[in-house]
MMTF fields as JSON, N, C-alpha, C and O atoms, coordinates in Angstrom:
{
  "mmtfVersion": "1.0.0",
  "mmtfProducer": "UNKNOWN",
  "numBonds": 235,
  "numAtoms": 236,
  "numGroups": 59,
  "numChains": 1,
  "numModels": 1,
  "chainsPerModel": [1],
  "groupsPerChain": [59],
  "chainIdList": ["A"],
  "bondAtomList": [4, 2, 8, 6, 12, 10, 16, 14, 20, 18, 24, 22, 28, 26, 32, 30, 36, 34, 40, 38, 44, 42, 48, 46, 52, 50, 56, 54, 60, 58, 64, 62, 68, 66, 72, 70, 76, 74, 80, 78, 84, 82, 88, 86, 92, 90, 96, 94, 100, 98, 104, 102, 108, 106, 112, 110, 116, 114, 120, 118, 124, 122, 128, 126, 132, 130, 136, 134, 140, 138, 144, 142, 148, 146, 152, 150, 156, 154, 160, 158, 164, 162, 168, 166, 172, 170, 176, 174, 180, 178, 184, 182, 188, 186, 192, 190, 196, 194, 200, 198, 204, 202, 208, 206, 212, 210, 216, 214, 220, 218, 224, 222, 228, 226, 232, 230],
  "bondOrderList": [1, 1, 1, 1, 1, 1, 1, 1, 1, 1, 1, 1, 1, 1, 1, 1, 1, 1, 1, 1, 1, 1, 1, 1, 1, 1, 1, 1, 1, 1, 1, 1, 1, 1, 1, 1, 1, 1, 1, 1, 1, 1, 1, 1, 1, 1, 1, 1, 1, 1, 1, 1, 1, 1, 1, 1, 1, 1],
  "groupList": [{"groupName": "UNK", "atomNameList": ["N", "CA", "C", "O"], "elementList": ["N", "C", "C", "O"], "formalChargeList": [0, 0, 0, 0], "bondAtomList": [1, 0, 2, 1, 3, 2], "bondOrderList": [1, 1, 2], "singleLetterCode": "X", "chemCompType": "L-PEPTIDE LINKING"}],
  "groupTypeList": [0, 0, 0, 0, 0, 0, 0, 0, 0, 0, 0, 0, 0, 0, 0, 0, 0, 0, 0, 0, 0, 0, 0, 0, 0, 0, 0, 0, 0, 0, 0, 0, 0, 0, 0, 0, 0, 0, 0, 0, 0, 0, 0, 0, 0, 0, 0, 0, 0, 0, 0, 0, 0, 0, 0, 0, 0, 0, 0],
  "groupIdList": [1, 2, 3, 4, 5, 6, 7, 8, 9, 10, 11, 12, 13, 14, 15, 16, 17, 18, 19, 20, 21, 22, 23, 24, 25, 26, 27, 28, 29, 30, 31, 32, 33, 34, 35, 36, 37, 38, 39, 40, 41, 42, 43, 44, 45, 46, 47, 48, 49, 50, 51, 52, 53, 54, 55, 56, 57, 58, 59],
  "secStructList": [7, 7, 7, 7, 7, 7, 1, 1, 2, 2, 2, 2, 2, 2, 2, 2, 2, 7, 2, 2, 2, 2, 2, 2, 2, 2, 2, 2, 2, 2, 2, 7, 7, 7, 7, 7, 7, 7, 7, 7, 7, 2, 2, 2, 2, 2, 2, 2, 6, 6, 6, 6, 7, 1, 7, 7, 7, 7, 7],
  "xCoordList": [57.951, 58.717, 57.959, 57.541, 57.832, 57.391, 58.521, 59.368, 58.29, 59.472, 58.576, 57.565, 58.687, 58.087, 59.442, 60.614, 58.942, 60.293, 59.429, 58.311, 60.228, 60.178, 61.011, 62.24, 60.478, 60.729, 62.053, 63.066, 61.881, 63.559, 62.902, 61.767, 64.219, 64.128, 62.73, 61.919, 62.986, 61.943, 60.264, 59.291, 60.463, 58.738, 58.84, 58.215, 59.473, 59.817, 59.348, 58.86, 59.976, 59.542, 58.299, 57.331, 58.074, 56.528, 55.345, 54.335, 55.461, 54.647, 54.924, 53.885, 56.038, 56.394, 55.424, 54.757, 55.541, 54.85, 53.46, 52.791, 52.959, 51.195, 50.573, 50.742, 49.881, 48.153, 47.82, 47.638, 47.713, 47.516, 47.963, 47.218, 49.315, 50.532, 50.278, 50.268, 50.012, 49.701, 48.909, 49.25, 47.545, 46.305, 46.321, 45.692, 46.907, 47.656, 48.399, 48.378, 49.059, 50.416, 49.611, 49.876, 48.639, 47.908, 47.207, 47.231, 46.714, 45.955, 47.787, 47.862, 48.737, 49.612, 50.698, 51.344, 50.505, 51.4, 50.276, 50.615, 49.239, 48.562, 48.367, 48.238, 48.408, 48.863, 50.196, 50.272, 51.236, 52.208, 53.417, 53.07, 54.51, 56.175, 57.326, 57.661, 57.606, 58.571, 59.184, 59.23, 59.441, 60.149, 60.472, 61.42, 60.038, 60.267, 61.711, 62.359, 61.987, 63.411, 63.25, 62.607, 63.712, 64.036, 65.382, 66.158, 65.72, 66.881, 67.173, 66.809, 67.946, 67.998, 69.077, 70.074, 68.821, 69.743, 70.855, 71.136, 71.894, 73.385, 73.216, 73.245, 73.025, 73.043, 72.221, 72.145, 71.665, 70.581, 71.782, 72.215, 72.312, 73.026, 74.394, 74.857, 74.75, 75.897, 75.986, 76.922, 74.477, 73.872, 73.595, 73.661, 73.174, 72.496, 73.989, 74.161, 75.175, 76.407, 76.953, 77.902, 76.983, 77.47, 76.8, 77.23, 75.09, 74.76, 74.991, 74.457, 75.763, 76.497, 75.157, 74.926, 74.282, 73.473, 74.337, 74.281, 75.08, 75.661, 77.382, 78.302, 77.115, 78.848, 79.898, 79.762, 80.575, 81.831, 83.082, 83.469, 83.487, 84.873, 85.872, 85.675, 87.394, 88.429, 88.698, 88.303, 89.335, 89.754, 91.362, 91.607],
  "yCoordList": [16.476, 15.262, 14.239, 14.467, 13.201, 11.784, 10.555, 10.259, 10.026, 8.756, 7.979, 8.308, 7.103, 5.538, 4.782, 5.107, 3.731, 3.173, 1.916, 1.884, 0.723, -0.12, -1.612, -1.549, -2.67, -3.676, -3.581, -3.075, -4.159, -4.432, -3.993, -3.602, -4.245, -3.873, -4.406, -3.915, -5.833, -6.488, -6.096, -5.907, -6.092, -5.344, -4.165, -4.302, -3.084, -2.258, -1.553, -0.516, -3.188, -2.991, -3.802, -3.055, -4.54, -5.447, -4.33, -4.423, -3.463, -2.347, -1.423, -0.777, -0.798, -0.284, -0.702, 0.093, -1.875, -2.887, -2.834, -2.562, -3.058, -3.141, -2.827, -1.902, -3.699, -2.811, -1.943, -0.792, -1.986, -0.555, 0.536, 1.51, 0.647, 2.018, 2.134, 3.349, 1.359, 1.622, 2.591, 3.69, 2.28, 3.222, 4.606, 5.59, 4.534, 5.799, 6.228, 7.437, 5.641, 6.746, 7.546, 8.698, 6.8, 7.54, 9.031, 9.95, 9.175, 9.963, 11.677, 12.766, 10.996, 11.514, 12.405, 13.44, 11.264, 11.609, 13.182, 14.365, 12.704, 13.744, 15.477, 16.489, 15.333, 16.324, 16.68, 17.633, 15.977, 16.473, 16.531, 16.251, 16.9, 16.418, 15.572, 15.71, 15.046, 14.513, 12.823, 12.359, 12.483, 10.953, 9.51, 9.585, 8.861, 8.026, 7.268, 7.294, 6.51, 5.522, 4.613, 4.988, 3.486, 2.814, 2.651, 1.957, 3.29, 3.6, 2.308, 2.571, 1.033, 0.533, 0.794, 1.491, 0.284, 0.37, 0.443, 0.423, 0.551, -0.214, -1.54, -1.833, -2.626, -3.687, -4.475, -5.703, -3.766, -4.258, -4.023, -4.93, -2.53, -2.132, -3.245, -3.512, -3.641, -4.153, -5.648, -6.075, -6.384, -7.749, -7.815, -8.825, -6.191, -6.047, -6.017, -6.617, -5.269, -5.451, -6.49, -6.554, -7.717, -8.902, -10.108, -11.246, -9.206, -10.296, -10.254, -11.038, -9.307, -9.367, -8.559, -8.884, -7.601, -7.172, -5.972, -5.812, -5.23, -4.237, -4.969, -5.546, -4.538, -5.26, -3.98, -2.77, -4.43, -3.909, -4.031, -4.953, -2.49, -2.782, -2.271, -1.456, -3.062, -2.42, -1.355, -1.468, -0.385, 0.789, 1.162, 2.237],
  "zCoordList": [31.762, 31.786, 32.621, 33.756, 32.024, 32.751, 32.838, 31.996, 33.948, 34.268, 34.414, 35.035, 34.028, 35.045, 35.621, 35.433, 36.342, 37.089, 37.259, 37.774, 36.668, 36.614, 37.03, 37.058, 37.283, 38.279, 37.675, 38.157, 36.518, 35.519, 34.028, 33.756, 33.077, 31.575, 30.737, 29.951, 31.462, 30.682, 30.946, 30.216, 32.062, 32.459, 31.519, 30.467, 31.678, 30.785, 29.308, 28.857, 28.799, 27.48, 27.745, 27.601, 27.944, 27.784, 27.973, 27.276, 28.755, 28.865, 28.086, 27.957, 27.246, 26.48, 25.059, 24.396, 24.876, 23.672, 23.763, 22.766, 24.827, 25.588, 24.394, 23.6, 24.415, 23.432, 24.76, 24.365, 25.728, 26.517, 26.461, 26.358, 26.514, 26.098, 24.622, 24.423, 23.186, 22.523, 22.473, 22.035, 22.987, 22.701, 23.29, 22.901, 24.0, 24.743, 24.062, 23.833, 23.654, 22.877, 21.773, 21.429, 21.295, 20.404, 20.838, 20.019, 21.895, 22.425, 22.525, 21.956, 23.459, 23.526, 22.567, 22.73, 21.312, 20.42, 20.014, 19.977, 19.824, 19.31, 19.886, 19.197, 21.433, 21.896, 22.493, 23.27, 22.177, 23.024, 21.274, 20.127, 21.673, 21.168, 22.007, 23.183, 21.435, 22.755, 22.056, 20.916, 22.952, 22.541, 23.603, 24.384, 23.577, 24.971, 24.598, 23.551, 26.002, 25.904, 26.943, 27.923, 26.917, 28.238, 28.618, 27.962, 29.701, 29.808, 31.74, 32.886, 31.191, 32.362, 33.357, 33.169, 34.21, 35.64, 35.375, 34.176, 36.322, 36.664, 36.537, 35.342, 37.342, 37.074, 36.195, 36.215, 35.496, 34.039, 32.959, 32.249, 32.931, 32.075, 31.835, 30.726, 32.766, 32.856, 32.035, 31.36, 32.382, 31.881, 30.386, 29.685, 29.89, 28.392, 27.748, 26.688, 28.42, 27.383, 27.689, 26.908, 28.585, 28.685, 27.776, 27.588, 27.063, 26.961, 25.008, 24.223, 24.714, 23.094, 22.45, 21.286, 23.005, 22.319, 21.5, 20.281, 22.353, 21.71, 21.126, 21.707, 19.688, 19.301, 19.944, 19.764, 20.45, 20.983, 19.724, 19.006, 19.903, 18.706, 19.635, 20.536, 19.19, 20.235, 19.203, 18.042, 19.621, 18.993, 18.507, 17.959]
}
């Protein structure tokens, strides 16, 4: 298992995206299995559902 920890979401993904992490993932995918995520904070989390990315249904 690998973590990175990052400033906020957005650094995150921008490095997530990288032509750097790209070329890497290549090397990785090839020897490993597995799956990445960016999984943000408490107070990231809280901003990404305020900000209507995820639709909310009442039930």
């Amino acid at each position: 298992m690998v973590i990175y920890k990052f400033k906020n979401f957005a650094a995150a993904s921008q490095w997530f995206y990288s032509e750097e992490h790209q070329e890497v993932s290549i090397f990785r995918n090839a020897v490993t299995e597995g799956w990445a995520t960016i999984v943000p904070g408490i107070s990231e989390t809280d901003d990404l559902i305020q900000s209507g990315y995820f639709e909310c249904k009442d039930t």
